[in-house]
C-alpha positions in Angstrom: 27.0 -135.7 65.5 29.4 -134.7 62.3 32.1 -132.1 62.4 31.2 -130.3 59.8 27.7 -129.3 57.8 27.6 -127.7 54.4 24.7 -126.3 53.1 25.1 -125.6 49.2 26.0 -127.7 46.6 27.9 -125.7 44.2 31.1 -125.1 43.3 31.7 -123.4 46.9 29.9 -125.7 48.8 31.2 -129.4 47.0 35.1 -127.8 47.1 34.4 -126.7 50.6 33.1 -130.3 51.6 36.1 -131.7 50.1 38.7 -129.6 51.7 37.0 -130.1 55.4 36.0 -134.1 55.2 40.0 -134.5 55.5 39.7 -132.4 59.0 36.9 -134.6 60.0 33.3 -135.8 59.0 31.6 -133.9 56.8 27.9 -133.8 55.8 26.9 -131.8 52.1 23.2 -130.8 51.6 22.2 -129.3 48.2 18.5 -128.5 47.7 18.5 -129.3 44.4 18.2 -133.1 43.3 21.9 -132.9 41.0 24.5 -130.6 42.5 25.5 -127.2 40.7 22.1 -127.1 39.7 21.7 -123.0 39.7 24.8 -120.1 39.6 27.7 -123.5 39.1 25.7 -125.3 36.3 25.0 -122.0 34.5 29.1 -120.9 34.3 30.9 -120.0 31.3 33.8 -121.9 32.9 36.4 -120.5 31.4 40.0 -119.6 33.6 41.4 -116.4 33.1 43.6 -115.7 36.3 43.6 -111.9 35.6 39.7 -111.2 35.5 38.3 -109.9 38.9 39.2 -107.8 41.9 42.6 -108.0 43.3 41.7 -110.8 45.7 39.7 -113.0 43.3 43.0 -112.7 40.9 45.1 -113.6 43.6 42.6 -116.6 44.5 42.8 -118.0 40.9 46.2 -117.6 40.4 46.5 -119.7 43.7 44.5 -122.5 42.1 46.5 -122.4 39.2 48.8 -125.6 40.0 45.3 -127.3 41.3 43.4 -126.7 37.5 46.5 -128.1 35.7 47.7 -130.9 37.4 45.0 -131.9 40.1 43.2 -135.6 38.8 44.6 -135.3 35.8 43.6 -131.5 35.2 40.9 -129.7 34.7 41.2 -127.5 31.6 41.5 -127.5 28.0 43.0 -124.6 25.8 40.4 -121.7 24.7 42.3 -118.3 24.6 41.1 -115.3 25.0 40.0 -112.3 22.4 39.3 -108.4 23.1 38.1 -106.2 20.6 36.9 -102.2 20.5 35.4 -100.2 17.8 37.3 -97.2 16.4 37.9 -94.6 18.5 38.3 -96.9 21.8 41.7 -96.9 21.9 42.3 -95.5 25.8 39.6 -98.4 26.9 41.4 -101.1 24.5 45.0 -99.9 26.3 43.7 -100.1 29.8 41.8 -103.8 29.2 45.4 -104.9 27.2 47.1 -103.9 30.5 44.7 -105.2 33.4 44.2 -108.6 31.4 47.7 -108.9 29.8 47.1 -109.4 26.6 49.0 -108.3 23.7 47.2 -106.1 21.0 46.9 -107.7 17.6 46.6 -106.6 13.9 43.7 -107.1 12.3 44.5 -109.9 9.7 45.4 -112.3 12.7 42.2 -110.9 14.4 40.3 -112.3 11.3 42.6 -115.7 11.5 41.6 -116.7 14.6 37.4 -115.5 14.3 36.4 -114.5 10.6 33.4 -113.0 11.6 34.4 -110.0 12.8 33.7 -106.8 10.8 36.5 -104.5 10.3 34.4 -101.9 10.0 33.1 -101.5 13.7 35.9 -103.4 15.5 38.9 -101.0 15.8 41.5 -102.9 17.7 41.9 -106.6 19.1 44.3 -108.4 21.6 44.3 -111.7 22.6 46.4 -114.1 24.9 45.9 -117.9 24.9 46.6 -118.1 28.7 42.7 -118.8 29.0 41.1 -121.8 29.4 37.6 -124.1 29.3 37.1 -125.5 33.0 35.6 -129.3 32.8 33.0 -127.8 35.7 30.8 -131.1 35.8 33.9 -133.3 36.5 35.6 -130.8 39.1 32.6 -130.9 41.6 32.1 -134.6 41.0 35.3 -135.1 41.9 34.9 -133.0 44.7 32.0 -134.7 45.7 34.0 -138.0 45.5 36.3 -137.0 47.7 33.6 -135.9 50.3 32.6 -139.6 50.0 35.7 -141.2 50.3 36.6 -140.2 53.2 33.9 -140.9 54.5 31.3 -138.0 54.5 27.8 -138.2 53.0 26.6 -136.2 50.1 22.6 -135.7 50.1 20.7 -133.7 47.5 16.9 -132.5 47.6 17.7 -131.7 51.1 14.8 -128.6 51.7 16.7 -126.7 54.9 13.5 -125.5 56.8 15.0 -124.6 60.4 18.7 -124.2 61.7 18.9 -124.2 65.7 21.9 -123.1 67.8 22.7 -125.7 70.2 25.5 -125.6 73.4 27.2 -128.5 71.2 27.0 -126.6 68.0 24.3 -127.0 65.2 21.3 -128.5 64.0 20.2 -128.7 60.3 16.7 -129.6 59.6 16.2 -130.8 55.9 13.5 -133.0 54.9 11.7 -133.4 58.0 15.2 -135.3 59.1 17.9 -133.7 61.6 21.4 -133.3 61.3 24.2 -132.3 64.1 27.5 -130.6 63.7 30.0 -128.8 65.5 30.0 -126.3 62.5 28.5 -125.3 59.8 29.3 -123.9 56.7 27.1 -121.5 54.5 27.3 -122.0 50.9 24.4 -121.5 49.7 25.2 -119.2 46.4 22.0 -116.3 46.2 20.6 -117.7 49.4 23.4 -117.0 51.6 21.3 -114.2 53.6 18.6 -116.2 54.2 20.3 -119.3 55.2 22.3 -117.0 57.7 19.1 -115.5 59.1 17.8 -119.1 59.3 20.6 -119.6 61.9 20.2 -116.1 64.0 23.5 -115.0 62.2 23.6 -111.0 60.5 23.1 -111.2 57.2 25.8 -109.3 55.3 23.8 -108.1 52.6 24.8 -110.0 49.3 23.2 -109.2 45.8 22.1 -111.8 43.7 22.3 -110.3 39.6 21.0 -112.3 37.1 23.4 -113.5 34.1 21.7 -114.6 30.4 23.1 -116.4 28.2 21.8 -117.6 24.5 23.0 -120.8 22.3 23.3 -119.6 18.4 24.1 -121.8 15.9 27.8 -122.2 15.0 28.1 -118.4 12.7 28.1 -118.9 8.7 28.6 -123.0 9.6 32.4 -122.3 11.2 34.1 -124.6 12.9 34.5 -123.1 16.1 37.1 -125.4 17.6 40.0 -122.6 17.8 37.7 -119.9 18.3 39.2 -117.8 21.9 36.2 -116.2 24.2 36.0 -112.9 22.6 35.0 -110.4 25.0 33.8 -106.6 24.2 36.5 -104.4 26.1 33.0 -102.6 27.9 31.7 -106.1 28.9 28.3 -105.5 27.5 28.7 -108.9 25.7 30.7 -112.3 25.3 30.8 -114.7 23.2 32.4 -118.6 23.5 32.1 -121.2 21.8 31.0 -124.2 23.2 29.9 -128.0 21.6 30.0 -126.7 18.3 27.5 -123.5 19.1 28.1 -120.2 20.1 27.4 -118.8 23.7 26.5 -115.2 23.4 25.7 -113.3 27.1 24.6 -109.8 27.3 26.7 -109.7 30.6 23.9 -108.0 32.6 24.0 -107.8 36.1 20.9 -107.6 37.1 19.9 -107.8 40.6 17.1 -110.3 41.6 15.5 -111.9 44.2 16.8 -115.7 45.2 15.4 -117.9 42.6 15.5 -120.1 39.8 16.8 -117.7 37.5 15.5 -117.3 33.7 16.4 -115.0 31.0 14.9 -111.9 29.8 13.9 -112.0 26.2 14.5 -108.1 25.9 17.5 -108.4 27.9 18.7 -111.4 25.2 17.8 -109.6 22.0 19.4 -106.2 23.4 22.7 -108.6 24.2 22.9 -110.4 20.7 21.9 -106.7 19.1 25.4 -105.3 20.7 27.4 -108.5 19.6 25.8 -108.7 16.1 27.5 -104.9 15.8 31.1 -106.2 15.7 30.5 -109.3 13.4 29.2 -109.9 9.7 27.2 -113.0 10.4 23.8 -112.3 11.8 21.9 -114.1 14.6 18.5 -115.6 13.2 18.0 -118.6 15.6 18.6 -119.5 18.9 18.6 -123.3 20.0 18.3 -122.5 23.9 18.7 -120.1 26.5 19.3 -119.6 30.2 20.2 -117.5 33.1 21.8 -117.8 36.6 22.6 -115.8 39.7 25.8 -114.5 40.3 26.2 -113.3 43.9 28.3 -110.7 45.3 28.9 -109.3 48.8 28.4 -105.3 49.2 32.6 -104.5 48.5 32.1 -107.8 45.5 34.7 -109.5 47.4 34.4 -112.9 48.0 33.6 -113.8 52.0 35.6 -116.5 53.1 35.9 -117.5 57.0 33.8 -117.2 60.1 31.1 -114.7 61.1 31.7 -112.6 63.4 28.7 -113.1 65.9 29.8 -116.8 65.9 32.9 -118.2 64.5 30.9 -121.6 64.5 29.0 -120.1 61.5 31.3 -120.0 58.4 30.5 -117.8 55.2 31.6 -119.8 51.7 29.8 -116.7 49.6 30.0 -114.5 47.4 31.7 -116.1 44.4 30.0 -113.5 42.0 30.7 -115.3 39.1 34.3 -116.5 39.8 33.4 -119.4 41.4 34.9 -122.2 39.9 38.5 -120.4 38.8 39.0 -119.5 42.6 37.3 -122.9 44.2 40.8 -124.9 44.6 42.2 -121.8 46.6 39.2 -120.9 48.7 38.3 -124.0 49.6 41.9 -124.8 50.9 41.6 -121.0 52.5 38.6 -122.4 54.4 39.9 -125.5 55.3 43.4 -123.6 56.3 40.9 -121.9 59.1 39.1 -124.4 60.1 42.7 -126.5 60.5 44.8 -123.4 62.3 46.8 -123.7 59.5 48.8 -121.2 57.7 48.0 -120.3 54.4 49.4 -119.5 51.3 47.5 -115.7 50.7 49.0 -112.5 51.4 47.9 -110.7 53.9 45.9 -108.4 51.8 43.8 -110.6 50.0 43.0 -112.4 53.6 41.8 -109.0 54.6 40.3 -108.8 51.6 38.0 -112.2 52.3 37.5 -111.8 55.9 33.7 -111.3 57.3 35.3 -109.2 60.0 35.1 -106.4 57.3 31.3 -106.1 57.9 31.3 -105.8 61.4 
């Protein structure tokens, strides 16, 4: 018997692993053959402490010392750009405020991304205290760290039947049967069904589908400098990324567990609204994608045990901050687990607890 199961292989699951196989052994099952294969391998890794609800922000600004220091760091500068069109300029105040970002004029607007067309974009802001995450590296080095101490990472692991016992759990993956004294649910969009799996009350999370389209690098640019630029109404980002462009619609569209692909009409409709604030227009695409980003009913993350057994632990809910608030939840979870106090406030513990659902 192990102490410790995870089920879930992302972000949440391999940071999780990491954080518990120093408490004791720990056993990580991703379905998938590679881990981050769905919502993790699909991120726009970027870090931007301020974006989310008040306990996600805290949760990133918590990992902050982790990204830049942590195996040499994680992160790589990127900045960050909003723009509004004319007549925007309550939104364009609020979005300067909540992200702290300093308006700029429009000649160092056009510096930093020439495509933009002064004719619909109104105002701009940006702040360089945004960065590109190196997401592959972070969960294999979380992964490694599940190893070295001595835990076991499996992928293709198929979960068919979780069982109860007087000792704790039993996973059955592959035909092959695994015991722990607890077990840990990270299992991204299939956090419900994983908890129903085990006789634990599912807390109703929302899967919502996320596209994303690869356009060639606009008018032949060299993006290298290029921020994120992000529409102040979050109908659309761009990034750049390898020497492309990574344009989203930022839908949030919700969806049954699966292995997520984009809508064309949902795509177009995207690259439509971003083609509105730039000069340069969009006439291939050289791929395209979506993933599932889940949240909980309140779109707080849920981080600790559940409250009809506190053998069962929820990792969930990451709804797209994921990897900027892994370092910090997965220490939270571990902190638990340990009997350890933790670094949060008060508030954003309340703020992650499963206890909120009961």
């Amino acid at each position: 018997m192990t102490d410790f199961i995870v089920i879930g292989g992302g972000i949440a699951g391999t940071s999780a692993a990491a954080r518990l196989s120093e408490l004791g052994q720990t056993l990580l099952l991703e379905r998938e053959t590679s881990l981050g294969y769905h919502a993790s391998g699909r991120s726009a890794a970027l870090y931007e402490s301020n974006y989310g609800l008040a306990s996600t922000v805290a949760l990133s600004k918590a990992s902050s010392d982790f990204f830049h220091h942590a195996h040499g760091g994680f992160l790589s500068p990127r900045g960050l750009m909003f723009i509004a069109g004319h007549g925007q300029q309550d939104a364009f105040s609020k979005a300067c405020e909540t992200f702290n970002v300093a308006p700029i004029d429009m000649e160092t607007a056009l510096a930093k991304v020439p495509i933009l067309n002064p004719e619909t974009v109104g105002q701009a802001a940006f702040h360089d205290a945004a960065f590109d995450i190196d997401t592959d590296r972070m969960i294999q080095t979380f992964a490694k760290t599940v190893r070295d101490t001595g835990g076991t990472v499996k992928t293709g692991q198929d979960v068919t039947a979780i069982t109860r016992t007087t000792h704790g759990w039993q996973v059955t993956a592959n035909g092959e049967t695994h015991s722990a004294k607890m077990l840990f649910n990270a299992a991204g969009a299939w956090a419900d069904p994983i908890a129903e799996m085990a006789g634990i009350k599912p807390l109703g999370f929302s899967p919502m589908r996320r596209s994303m389209a690869r356009i060639p690098a606009p008018g032949g640019h060299d993006l290298t400098g290029w921020p994120m630029i992000l529409d102040i109404n979050e109908t659309w980002y761009a990034k750049p990324d390898a020497g492309s462009l990574l344009v989203s619609p930022a839908e949030e569209d919700p969806m049954q567990p699966f292995d997520a692909w984009p809508d064309d009409m949902v795509l177009a409709e995207g690259i439509a609204r971003y083609q509105d604030f730039v000069t340069e227009e969009v006439t291939q695409l050289t791929s395209s994608w979506a993933g599932l980003r889940t949240f909980s009913p309140d779109r707080n993350l849920v981080l600790g045990p559940a409250t009809d057994d506190p053998s069962f632990f929820w990792v969930a809910g990451q709804g797209g901050y994921g990897f900027q608030s892994a370092p910090a939840a997965s220490q939270y979870v571990a902190d638990q687990v340990a009997g350890r106090a933790s670094e949060l406030d008060q508030a954003t513990r309340d703020a992650l607890n499963p206890q909120r659902f009961a």
